[in-house]
C-alpha positions in Angstrom: 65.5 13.2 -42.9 64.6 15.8 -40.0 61.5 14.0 -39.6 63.2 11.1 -39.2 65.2 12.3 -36.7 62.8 14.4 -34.9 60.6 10.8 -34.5 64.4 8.8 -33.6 64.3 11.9 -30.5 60.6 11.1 -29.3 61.2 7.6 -29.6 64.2 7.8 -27.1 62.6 10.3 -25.0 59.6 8.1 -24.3 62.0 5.4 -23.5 63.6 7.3 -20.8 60.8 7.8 -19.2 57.1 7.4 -19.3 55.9 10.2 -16.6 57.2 12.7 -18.7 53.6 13.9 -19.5 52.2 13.7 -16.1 50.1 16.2 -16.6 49.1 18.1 -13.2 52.2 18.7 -10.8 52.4 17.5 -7.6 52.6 19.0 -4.3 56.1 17.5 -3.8 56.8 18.6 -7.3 55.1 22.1 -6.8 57.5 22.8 -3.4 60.4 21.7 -5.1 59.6 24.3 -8.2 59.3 26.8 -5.6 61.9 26.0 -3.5 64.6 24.3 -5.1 68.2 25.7 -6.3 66.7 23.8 -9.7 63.2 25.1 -10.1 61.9 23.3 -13.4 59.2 20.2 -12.4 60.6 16.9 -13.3 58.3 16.6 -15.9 60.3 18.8 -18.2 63.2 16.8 -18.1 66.7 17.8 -19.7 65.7 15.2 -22.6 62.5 16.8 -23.0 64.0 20.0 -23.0 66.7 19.2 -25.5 63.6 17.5 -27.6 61.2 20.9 -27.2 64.4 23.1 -28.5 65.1 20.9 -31.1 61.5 20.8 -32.5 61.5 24.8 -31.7 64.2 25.0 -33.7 63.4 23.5 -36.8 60.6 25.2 -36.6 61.4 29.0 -36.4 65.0 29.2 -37.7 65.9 32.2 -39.5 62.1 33.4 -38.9 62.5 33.9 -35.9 66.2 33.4 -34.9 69.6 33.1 -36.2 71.4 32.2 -32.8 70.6 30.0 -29.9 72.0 30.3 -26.5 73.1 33.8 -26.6 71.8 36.7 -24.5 71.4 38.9 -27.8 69.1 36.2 -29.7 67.2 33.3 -27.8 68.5 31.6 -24.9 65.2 31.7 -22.6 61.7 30.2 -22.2 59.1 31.0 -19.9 57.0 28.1 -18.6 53.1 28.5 -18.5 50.9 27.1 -15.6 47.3 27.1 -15.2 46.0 26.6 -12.0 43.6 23.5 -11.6 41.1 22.8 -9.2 40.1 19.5 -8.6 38.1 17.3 -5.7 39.2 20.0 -3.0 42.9 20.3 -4.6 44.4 22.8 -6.0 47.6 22.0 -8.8 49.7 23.9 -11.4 49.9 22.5 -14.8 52.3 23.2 -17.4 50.6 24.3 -20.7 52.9 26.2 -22.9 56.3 27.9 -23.2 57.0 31.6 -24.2 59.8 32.3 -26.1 61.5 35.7 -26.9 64.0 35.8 -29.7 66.0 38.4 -31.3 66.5 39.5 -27.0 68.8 42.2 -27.8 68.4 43.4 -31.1 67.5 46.7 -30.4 71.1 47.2 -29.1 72.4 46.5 -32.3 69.7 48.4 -34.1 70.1 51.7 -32.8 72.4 51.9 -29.8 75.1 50.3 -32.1 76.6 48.9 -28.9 77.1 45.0 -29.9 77.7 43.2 -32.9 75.3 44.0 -36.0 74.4 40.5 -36.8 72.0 40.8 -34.1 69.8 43.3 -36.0 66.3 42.8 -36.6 65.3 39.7 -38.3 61.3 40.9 -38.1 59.8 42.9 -35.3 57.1 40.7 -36.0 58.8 37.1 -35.3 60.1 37.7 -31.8 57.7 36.3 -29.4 56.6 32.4 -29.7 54.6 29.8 -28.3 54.9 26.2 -27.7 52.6 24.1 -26.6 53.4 21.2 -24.2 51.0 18.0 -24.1 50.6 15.0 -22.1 50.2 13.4 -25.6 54.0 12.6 -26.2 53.5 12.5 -29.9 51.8 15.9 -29.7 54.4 17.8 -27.1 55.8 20.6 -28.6 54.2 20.1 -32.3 52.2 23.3 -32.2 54.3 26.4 -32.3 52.8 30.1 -32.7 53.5 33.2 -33.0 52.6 34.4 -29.3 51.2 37.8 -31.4 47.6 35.8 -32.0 47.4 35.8 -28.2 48.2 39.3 -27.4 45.4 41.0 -25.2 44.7 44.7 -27.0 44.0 45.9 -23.3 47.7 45.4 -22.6 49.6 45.9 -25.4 48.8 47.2 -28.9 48.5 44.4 -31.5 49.0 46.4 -34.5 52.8 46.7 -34.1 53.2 43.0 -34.4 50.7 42.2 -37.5 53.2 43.7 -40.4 56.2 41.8 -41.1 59.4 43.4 -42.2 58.3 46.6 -40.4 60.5 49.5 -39.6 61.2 48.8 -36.4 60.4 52.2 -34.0 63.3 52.8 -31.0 60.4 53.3 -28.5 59.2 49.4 -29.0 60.9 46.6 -28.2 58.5 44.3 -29.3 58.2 41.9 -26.6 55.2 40.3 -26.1 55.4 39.3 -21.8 52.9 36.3 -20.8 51.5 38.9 -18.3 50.3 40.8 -22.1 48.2 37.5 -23.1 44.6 37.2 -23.5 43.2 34.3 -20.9 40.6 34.0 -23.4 42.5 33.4 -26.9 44.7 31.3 -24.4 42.1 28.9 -23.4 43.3 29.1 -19.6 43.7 31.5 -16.9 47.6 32.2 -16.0 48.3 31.1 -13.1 52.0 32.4 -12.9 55.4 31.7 -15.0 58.9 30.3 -14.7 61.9 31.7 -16.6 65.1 29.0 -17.8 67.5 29.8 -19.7 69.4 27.6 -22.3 73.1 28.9 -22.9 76.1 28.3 -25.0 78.1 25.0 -23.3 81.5 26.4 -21.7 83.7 23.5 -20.0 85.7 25.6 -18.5 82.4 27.5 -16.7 82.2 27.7 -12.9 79.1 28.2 -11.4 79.5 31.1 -9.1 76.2 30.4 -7.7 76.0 26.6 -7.5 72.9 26.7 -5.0 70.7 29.3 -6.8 71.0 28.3 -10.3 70.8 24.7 -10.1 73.1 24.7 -13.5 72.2 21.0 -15.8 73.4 19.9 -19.0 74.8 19.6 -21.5 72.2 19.1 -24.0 72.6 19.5 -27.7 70.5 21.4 -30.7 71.7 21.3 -34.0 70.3 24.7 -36.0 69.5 23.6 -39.7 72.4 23.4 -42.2 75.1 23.7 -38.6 77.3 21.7 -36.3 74.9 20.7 -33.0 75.4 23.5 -30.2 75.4 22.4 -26.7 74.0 24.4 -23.9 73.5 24.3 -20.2 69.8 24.9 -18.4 70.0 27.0 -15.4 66.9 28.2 -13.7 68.1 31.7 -12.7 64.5 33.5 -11.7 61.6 32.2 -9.2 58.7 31.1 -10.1 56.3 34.2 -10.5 52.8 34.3 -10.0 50.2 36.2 -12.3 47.1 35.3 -11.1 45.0 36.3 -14.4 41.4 36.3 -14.4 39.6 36.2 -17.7 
């Protein structure tokens, strides 16, 4: 039945539109990224979005995360671009999206300051990675845990490789996209845009209408629970990395 529906969602979202996998972003797209109250590329619509999370979510549920759209579990992505240069041009394209779970868990682990249920699930199942593709029957298919990518130069692999670890207070066991290895990744990173997925509140006003570029609602239904909508707001700017391998 999930795969049923998860093949209903790709049917519709192709539907909608069929430049969702453009591939390469344009300039026009690129200055609207950068400059724009609403910073995603239009490429990574609110039904691709709401199709990404769902697959995400079916996925790494309960391995990775018990709650969606909540500060203290997941309720942000960080798009990947690799810089390409073509015939004199130079163009970011999207290639993957980092996800941190379990955000705040160390609060409730040993500061004790917010609710427990937002322990540790596994130190070892925080950090994901999603890979996008102009292939719309492979967008989003291939999810990883973001530890096979981390670069030992930048951050110590071993405290990610045992599950059900003691966690230690010093670690917070978040893998950043600026701790990746260029060469595991297949592509130099060329920079990173945060967006954040939060719990649906109609009675929410936007205090900041022009910087967050607030959209939505769109709706992800957790396994075995009622669907949750969120909104999308792109809070941060886009932030180069400029990797080289």
């Amino acid at each position: 039945m999930r795969n049923c529906l998860r093949l209903l969602s790709l049917a519709l979202l192709i539907a909608a539109s069929s430049n969702l996998w453009a591939g390469a972003l344009s300039k026009a797209e690129e200055h609207n990224m950068l400059n724009n109250a609403w910073k995603l590329p239009s490429e990574l619509s609110e039904a691709r979005i709401e199709y990404l999370l769902q697959t995400l979510s079916d996925e790494i549920f309960d391995k990775g995360f018990r709650y969606i759209g909540v500060e203290e579990d997941l309720f942000h992505g960080h798009l990947l671009f690799e810089r390409i240069h073509k015939d004199g041009e130079s163009t970011l394209y999207p290639r993957a999206i980092l996800y941190h779970t379990q955000e705040e868990a160390h609060k409730a682990h040993w500061e004790k300051t917010i609710d427990p249920k937002y322990d540790y699930l596994n130190v070892a199942n925080r950090n994901w990675i999603q890979w996008l593709s102009d292939d719309a029957n492979e967008d989003g298919t291939l999810i990883e845990n973001a530890k096979k990518y981390v670069d030992a130069a930048k951050k110590d692999p071993a405290q990610f490789e045992t599950d059900f670890a003691e966690p230690q207070e010093k670690l917070h066991y978040t893998i950043h996209a600026s701790n990746l290895d260029p060469q595991k990744l297949g592509f130099v990173l060329a920079g990173e845009l945060q967006f954040e997925f939060e719990l649906f509140d109609e009675k929410r006003v936007d205090p900041y209408p022009d910087y967050m570029g607030v959209k939505g609602p769109i709706q992800v239904r957790l396994p075995g629970q009622n669907t949750t909508k969120l909104n999308l707001s792109t809070r941060t700017m886009f932030l180069e990395r400029n990797q080289r391998p």
